[in-house]
NUPA-800670 format. One record per atom (N, C-alpha, C, O, CB): x, y, z. Coordinates in steps of 0.1 Angstrom, whole numbers, padded with zeros to 4 digits, always signed. Each point is the difference from the previous one (the first is absolute). Glycine has a CB too. Example, Ala and Ser with C-alpha at 12.3 -4.5 7.8 and 13.67 -1.06 7.14 Angstrom:
2
+0132-0057+0078 -0009+0012+0000 +0009+0012+0000 +0010+0000+0007 -0029-0012+0005 +0015+0023-0019 +0009+0011+0000 -0008+0011+0008 +0005+0011+0001 +0007-0017-0023 
***
This chain:
229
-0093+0100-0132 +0015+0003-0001 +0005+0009+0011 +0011+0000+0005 -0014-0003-0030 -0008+0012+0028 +0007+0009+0013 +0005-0006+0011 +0010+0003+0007 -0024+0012-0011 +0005-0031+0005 +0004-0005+0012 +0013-0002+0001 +0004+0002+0012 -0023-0011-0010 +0029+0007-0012 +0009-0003-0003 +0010+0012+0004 +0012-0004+0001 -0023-0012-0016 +0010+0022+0017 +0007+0014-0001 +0011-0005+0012 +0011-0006+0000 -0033+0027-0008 +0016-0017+0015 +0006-0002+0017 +0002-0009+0008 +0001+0000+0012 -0009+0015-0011 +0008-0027-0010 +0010-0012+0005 +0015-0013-0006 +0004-0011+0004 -0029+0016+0004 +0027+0009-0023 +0010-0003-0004 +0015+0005+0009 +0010-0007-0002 -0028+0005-0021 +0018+0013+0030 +0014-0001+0007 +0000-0006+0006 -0009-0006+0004 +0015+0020-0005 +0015-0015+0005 +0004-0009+0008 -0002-0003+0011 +0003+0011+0006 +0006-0009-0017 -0013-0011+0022 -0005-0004+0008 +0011-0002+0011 -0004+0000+0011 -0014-0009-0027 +0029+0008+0015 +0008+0003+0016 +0008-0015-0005 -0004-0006-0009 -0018+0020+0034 +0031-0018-0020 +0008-0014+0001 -0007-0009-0004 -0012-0002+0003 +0024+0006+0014 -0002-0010-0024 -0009-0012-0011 +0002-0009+0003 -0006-0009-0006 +0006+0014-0011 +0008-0009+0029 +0002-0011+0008 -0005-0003+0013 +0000+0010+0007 +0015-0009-0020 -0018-0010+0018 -0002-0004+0018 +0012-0008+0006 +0007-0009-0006 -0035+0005+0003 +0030+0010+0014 +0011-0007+0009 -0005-0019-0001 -0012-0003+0003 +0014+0031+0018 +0003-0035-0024 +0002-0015+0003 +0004-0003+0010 +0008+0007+0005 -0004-0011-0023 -0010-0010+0028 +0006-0002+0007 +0009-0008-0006 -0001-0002-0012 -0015+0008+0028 +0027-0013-0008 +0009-0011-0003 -0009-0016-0006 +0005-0008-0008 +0013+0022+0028 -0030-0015-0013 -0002-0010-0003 -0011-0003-0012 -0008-0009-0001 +0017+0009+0024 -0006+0010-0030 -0014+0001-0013 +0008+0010-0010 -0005+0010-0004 -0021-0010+0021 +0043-0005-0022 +0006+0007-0007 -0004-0004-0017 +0003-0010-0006 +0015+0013+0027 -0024+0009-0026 -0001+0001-0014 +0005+0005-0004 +0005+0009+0006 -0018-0012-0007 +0016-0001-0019 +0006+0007-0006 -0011+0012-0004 -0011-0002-0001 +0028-0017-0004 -0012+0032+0003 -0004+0012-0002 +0000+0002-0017 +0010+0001-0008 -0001+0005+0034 -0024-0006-0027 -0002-0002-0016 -0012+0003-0005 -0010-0003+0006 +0025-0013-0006 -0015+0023-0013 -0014+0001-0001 -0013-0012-0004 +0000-0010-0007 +0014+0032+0001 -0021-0017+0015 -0014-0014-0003 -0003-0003-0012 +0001+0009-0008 -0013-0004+0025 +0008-0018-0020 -0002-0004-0013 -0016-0003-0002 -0005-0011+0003 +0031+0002-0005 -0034+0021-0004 -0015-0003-0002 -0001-0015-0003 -0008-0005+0008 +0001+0030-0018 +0013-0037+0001 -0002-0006+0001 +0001-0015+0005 -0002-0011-0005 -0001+0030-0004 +0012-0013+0027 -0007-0009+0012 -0008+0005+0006 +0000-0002+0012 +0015-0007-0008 -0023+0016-0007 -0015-0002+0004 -0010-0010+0000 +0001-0007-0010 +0004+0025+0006 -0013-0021+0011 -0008-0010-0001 -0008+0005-0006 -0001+0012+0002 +0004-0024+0014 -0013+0004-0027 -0010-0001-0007 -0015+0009+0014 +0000-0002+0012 +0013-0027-0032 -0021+0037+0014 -0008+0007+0007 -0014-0014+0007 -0008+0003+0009 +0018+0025-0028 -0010-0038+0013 -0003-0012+0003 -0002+0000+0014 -0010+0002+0007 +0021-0010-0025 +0006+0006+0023 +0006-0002+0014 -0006+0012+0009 -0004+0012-0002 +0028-0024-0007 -0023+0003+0022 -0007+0006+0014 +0013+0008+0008 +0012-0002+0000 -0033-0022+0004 +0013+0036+0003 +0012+0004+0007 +0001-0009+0012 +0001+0007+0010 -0001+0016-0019 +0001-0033+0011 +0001-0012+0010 +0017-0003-0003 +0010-0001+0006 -0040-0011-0008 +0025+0011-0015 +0016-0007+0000 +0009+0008+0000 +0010-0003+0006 -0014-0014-0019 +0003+0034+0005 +0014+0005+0007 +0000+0004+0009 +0009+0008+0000 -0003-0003-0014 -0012-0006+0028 +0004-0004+0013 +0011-0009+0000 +0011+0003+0004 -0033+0001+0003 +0017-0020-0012 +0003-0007-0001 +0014+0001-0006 +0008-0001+0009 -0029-0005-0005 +0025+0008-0013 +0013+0002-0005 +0008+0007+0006 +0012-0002+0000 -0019+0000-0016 -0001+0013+0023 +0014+0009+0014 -0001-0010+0009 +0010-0007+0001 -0013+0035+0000 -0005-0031+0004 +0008-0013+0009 +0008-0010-0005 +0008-0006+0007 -0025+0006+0006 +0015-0004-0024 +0006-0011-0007 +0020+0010-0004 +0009-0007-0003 -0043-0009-0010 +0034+0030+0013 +0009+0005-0001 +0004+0002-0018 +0011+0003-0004 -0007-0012+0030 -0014+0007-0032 -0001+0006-0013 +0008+0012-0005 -0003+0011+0004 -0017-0020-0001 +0029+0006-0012 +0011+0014-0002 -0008+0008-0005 +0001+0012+0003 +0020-0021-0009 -0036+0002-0007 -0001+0010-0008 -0011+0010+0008 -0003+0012-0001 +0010-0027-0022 -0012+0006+0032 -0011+0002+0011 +0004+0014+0008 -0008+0009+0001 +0002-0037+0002 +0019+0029+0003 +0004+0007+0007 +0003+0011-0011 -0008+0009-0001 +0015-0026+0021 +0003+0016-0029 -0001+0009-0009 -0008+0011-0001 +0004+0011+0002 +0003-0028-0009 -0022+0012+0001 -0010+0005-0003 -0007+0007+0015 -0004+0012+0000 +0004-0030-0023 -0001+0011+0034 -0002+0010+0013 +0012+0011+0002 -0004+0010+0006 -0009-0030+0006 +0022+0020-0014 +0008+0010+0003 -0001+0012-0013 +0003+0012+0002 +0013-0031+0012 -0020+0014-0028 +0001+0009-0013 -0012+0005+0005 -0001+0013-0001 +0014-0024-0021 -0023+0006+0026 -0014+0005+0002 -0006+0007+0010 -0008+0009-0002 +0008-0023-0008 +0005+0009+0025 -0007+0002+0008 +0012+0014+0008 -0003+0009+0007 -0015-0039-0008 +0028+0027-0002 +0010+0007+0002 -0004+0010+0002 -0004+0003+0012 +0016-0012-0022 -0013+0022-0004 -0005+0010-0003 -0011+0007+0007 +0001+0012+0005 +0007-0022-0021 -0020+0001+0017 -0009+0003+0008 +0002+0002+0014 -0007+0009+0005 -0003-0020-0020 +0018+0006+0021 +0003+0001+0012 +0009+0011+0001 -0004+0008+0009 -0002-0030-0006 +0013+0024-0006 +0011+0011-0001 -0009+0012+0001 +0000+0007+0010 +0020-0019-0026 -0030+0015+0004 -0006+0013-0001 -0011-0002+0011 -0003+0011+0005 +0008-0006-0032 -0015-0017+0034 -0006+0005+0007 +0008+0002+0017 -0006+0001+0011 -0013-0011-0030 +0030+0009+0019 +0010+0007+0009 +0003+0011+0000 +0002+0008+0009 +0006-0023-0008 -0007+0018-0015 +0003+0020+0002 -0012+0003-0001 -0003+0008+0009 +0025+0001-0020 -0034-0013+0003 -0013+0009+0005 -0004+0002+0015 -0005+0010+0005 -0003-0019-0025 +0013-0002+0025 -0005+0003+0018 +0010+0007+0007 +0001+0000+0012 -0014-0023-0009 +0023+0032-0013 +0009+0011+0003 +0012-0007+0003 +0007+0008+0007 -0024+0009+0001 +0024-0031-0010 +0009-0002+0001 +0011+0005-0011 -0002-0001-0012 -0010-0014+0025 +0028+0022-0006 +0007-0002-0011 +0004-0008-0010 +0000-0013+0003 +0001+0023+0010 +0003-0006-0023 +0006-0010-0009 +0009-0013+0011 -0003-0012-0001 +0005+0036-0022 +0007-0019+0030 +0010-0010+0003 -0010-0010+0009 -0003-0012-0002 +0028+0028+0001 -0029-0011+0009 -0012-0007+0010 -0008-0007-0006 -0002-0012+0002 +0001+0027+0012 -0009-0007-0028 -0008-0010-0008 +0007-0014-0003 -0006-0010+0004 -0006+0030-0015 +0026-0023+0003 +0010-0005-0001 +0003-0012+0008 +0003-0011-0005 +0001+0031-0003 -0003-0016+0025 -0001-0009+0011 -0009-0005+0001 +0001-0010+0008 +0010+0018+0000 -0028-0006-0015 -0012-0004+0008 +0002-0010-0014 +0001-0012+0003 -0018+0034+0016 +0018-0019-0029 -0002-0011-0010 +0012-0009-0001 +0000-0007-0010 -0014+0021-0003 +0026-0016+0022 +0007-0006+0003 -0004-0010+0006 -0004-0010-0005 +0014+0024+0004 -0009-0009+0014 -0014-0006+0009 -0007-0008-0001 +0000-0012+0005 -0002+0026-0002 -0006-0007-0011 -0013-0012-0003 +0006-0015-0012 -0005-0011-0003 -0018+0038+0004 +0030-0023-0003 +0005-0011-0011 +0007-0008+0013 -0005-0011+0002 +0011+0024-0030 +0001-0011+0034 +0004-0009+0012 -0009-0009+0007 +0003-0011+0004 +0010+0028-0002 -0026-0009+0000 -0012+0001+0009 -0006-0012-0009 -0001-0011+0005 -0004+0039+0006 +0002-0028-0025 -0008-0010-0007 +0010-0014-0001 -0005-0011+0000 -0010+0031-0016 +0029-0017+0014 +0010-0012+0000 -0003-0006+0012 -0004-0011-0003 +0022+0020-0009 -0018-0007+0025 -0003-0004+0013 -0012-0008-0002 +0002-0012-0001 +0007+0032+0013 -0021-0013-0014 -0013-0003+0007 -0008-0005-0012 -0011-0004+0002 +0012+0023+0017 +0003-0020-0033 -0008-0005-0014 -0004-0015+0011 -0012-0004+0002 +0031+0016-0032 -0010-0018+0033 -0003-0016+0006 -0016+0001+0009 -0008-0008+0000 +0039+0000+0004 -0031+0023+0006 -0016-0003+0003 -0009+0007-0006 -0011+0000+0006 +0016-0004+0013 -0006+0009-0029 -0006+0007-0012 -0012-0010-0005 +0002-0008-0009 +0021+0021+0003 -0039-0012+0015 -0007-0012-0010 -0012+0007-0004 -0009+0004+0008 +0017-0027+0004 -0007+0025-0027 -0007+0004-0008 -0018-0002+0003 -0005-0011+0002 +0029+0007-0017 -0033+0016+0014 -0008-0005+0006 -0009+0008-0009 +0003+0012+0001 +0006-0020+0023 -0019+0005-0034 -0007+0017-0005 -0008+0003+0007 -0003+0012-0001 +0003-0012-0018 -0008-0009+0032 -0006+0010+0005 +0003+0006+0009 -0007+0010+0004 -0003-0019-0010 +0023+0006+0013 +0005+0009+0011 +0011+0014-0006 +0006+0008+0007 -0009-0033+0011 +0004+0023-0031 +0013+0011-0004 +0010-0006-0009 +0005-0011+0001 -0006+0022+0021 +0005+0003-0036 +0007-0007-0005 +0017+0003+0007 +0005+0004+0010 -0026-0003-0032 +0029-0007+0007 +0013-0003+0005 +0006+0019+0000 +0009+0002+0009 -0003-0035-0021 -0009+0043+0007 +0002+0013-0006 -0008+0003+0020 +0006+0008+0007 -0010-0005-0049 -0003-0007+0045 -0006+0008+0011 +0010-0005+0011 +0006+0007+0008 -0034-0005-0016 +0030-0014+0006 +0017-0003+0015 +0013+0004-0002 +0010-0001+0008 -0018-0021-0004 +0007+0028-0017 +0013+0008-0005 -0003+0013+0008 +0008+0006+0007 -0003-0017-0033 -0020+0016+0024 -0002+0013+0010 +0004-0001+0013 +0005+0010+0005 -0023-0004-0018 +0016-0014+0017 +0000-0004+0016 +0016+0003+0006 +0005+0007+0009 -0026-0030-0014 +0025+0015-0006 +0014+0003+0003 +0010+0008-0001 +0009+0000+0007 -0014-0014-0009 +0003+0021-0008 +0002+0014-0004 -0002+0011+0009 +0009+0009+0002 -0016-0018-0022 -0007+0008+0026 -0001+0010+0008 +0004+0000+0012 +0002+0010+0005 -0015-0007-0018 +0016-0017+0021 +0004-0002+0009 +0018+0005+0004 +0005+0005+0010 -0026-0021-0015 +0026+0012-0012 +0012+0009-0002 +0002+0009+0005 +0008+0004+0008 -0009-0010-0023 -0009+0011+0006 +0001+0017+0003 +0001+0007+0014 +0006+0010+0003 -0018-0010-0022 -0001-0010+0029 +0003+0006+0013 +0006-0006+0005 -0002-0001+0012 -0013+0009-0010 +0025-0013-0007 +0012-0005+0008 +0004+0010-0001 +0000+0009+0009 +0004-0030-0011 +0003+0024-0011 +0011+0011+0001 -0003+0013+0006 +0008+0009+0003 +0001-0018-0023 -0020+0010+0021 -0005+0016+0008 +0003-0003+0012 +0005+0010+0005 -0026-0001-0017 +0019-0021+0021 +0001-0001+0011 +0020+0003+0007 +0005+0004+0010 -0034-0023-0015 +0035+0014-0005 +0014-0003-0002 +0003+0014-0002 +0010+0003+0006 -0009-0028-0015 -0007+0034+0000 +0006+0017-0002 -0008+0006+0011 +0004+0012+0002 +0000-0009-0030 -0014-0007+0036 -0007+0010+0005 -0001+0000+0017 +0001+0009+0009 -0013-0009-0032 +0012-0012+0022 -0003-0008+0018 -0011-0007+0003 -0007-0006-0008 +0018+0023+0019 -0014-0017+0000 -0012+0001+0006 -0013+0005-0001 -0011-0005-0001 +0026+0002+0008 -0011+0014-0005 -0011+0007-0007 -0004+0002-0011 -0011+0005-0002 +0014+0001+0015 +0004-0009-0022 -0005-0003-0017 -0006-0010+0000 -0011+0001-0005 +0028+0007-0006 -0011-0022+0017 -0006-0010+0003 -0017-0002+0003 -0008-0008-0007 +0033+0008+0015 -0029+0007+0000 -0013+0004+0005 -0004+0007-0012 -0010-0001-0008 +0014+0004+0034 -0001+0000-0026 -0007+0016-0011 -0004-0006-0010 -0012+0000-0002 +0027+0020+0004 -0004-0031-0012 -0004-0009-0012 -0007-0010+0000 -0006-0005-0010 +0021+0011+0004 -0014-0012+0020 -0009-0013+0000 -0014+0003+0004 -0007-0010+0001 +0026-0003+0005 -0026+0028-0002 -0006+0002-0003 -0005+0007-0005 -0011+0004+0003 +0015-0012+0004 +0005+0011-0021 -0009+0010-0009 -0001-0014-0014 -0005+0002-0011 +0016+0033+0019 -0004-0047-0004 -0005-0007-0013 -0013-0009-0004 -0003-0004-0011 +0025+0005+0013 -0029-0001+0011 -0013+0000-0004 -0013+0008-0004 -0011-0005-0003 +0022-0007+0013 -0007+0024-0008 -0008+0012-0007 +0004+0004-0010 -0005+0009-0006 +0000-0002+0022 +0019-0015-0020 +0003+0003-0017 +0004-0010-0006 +0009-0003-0009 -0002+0024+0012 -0015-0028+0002 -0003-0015-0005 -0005-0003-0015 +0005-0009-0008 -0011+0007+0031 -0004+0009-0026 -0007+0007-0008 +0008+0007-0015 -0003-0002-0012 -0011+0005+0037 +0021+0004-0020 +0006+0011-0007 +0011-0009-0002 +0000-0005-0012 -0009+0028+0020 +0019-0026+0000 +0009-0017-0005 +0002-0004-0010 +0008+0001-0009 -0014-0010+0023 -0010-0001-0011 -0001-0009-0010 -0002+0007-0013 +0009-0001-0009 -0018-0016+0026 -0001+0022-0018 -0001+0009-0013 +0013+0007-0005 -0002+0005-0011 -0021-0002+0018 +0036+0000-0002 +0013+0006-0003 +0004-0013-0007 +0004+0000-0012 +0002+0019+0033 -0006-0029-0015 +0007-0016-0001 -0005+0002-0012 +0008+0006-0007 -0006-0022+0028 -0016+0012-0028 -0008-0001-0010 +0006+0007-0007 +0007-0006-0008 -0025+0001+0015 +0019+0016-0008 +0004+0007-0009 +0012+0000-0003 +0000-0001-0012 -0015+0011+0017 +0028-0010+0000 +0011-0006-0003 +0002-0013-0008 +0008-0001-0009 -0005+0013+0027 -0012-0021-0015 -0001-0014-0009 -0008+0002-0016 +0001-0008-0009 -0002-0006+0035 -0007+0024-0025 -0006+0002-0010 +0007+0008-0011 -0003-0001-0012 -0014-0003+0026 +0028+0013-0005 +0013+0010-0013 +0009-0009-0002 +0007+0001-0009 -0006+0025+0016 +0001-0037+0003 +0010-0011-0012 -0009-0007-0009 +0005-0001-0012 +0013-0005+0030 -0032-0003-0015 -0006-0004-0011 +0008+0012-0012 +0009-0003-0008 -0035-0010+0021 +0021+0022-0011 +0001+0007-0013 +0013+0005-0007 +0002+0003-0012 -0022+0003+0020 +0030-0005+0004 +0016-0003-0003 +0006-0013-0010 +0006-0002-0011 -0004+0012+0036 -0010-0017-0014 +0005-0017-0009 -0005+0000-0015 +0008-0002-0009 -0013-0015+0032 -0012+0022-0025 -0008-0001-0014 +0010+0008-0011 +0003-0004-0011 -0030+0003+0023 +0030+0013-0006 +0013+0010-0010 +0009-0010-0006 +0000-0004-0012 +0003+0026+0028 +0007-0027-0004 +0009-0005-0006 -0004-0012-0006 +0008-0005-0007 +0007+0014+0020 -0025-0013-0013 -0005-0014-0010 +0002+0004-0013 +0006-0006-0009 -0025-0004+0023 +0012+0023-0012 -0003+0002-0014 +0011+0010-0010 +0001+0004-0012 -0027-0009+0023 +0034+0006+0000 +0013+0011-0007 +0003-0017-0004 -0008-0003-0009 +0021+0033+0025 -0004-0041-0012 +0003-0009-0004 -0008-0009-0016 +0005-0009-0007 +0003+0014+0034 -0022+0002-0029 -0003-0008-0009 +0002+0010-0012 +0004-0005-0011 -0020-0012+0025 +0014+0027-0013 +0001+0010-0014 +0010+0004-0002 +0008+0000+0010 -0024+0008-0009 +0021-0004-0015 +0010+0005-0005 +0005+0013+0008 -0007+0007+0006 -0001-0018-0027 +0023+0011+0019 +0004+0013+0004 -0006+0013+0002 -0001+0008+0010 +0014-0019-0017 -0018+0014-0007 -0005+0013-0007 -0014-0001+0008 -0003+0010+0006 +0015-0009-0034 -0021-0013+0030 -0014+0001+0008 +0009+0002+0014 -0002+0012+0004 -0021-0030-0018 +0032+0012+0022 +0006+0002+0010 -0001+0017+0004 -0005+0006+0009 +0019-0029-0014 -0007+0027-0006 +0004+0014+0002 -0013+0012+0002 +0001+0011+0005 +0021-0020-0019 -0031+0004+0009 -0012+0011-0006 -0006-0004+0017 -0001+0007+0010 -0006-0009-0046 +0006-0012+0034 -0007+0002+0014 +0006+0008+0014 -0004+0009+0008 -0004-0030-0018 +0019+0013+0008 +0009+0012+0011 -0003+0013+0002 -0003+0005+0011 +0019-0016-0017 -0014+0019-0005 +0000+0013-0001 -0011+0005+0003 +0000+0010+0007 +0013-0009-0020 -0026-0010+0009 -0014+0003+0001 -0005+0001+0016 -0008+0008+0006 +0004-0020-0030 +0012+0002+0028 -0008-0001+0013 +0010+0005+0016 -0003+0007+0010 -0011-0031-0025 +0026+0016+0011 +0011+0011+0009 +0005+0012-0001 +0003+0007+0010 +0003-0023-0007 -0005+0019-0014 +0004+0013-0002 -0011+0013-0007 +0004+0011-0003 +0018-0026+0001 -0033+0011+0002 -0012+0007-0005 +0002+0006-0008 -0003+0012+0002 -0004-0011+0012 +0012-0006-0029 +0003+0013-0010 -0008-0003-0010 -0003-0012-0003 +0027+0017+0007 -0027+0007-0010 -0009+0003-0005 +0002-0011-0018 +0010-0004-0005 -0012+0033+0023 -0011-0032-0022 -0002-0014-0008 +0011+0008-0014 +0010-0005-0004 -0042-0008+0012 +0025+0027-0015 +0014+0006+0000 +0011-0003-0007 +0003-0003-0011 -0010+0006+0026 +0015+0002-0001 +0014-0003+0003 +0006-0011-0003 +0010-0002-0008 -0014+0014+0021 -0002-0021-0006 +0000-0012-0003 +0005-0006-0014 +0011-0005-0004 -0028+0009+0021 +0002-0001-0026 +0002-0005-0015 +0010+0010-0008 +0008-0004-0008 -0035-0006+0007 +0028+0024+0004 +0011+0003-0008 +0011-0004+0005 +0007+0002-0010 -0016+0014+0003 +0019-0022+0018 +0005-0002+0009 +0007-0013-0006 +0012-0002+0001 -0028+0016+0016 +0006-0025-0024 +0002-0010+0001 -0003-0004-0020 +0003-0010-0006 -0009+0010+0040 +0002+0010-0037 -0001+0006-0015 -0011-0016-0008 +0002-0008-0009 +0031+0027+0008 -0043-0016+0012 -0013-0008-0002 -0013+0008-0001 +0002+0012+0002 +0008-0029+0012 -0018+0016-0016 -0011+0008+0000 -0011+0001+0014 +0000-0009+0009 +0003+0004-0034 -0009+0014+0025 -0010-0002+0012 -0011-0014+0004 -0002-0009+0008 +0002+0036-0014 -0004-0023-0009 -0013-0013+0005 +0011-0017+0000 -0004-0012+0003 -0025+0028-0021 +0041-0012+0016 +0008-0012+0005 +0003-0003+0014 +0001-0010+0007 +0007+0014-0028 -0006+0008+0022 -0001+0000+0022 -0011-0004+0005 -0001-0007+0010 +0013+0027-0005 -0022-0015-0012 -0017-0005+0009 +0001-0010-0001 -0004-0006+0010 -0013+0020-0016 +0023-0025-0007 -0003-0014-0002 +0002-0008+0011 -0007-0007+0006 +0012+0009-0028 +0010+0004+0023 +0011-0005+0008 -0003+0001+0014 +0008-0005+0008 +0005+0011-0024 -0023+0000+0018 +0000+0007+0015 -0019-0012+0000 -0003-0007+0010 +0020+0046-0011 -0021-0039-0005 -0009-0006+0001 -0003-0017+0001 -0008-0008+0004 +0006+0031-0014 +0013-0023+0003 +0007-0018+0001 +0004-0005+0010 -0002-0012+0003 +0012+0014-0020 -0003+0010+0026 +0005+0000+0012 -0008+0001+0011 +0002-0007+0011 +0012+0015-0021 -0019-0002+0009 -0017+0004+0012 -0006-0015-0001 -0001-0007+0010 -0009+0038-0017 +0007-0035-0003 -0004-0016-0002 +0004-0012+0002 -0006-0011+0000 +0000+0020-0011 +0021-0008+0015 +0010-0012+0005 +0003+0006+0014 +0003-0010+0007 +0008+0001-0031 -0010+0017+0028 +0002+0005+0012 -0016-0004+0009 +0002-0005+0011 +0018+0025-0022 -0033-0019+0006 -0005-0009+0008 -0004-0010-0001 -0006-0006+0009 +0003+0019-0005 +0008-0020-0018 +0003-0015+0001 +0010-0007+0013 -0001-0011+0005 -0003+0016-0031 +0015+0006+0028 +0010-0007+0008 -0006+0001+0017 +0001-0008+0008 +0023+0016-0027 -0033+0005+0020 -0003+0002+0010 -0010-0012+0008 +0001-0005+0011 +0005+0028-0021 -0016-0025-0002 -0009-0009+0006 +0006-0014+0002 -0007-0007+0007 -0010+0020-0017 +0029-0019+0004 +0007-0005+0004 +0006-0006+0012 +0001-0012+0005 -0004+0022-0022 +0009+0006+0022 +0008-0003+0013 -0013+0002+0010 +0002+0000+0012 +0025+0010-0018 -0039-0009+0002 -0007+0004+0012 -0008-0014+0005 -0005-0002+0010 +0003+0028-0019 +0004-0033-0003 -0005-0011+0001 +0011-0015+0006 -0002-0011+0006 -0014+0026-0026 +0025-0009+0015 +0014-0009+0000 +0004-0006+0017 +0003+0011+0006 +0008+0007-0029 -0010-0027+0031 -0001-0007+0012 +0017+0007+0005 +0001+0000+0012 -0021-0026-0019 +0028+0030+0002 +0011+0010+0006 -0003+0009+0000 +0004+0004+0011 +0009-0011-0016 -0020+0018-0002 -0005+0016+0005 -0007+0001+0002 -0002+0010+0006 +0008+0000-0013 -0018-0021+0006 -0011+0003+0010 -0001+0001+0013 -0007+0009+0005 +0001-0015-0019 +0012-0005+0024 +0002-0002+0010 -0014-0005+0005 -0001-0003+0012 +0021+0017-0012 
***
């Protein structure tokens, strides 16, 4: 449950710049257009080239996020993080057509890195000059390393973003609420039950039901051919 703690705030603009030629309606994703866990991530490649609303949808509700925050970890501002996950949604509208899925050469989550970071030293080169220029192109192979593992880890606090809201969506308000409090707001079990004029070992239940569908949802997306990449 701790893991949880520090990846329920808000994450920066909930939207990505569109280009003109890939205009969607702006809406929340519907868990079920998802493909069955069956399916290969071949095909939702396939469906962004094919221009899949729900396809795109789901890369922008998902991959969005990730990208945004591993822009301010590498010290971008908010508004700049903003531009780089702009960006890159531009960057994958463009180039999804030479995108060919390969497992042994890399997944689709690792050419999102590629591009992402390339982003990034773009815009350093554009705020900084020339000599930033130099400076970043070669300090990104000695933190090559450290990168990728930032990337990872960003994709791994939305798995666990996404598994929350699965599971705020499946339980009742009152489990909604306990969990909330329990895990974003750290308040004591408690508070809580007088609070909510339940008893204690009713929060443990509650809290324990939760811990159990939360890695139900997790192993899920980890497995699932859209978050896995």
């Amino acid at each position: 449950m701790e893991r949880l703690c520090s990846v329920l705030p808000s994450t920066g603009p909930s939207t990505l710049g569109r280009p003109k030629n890939i205009l969607l309606p702006l809406k929340k994703y519907r868990n079920d257009s998802l493909p069955d866990n069956s399916r290969t991530h071949l095909s939702f490649v396939e469906r962004l080239k094919r221009r899949d609303e729900s396809a795109w949808e789901y890369f922008e509700a998902f991959y969005g996020p990730i990208i945004f925050r591993f822009a301010v970890a590498q010290g971008l501002s908010d508004d700049l993080a903003e531009e780089v996950r702009s960006g890159c949604y531009v960057a994958v509208v463009n180039q999804i057509e030479q995108f060919d899925y390969d497992s042994q050469r890399g997944r689709f989550r690792n050419w999102l890195l590629t591009i992402a970071s390339r982003r990034i030293a773009d815009l350093s080169r554009k705020r900084l000059g020339h000599q930033a220029e130099a400076h970043v192109l070669n300090d990104l192979p000695a933190k090559e390393r450290s990168i990728t593992e930032a990337w990872e880890a960003q994709w791994r606090e939305q798995i666990v973003r996404e598994a929350f809201q699965r599971v705020s969506r499946r339980v009742s308000r009152d489990t909604r609420e306990v969990l909330t409090r329990l895990v974003r707001d750290n308040e004591p079990v408690r508070a809580i039950a007088e609070s909510l004029s339940i008893t204690e070992n009713q929060v443990y239940k509650a809290k324990q039901r939760c811990v159990g569908m939360l890695r139900e949802e997790i192993t899920i997306l980890e497995q699932d051919p859209l978050t896995s990449g």
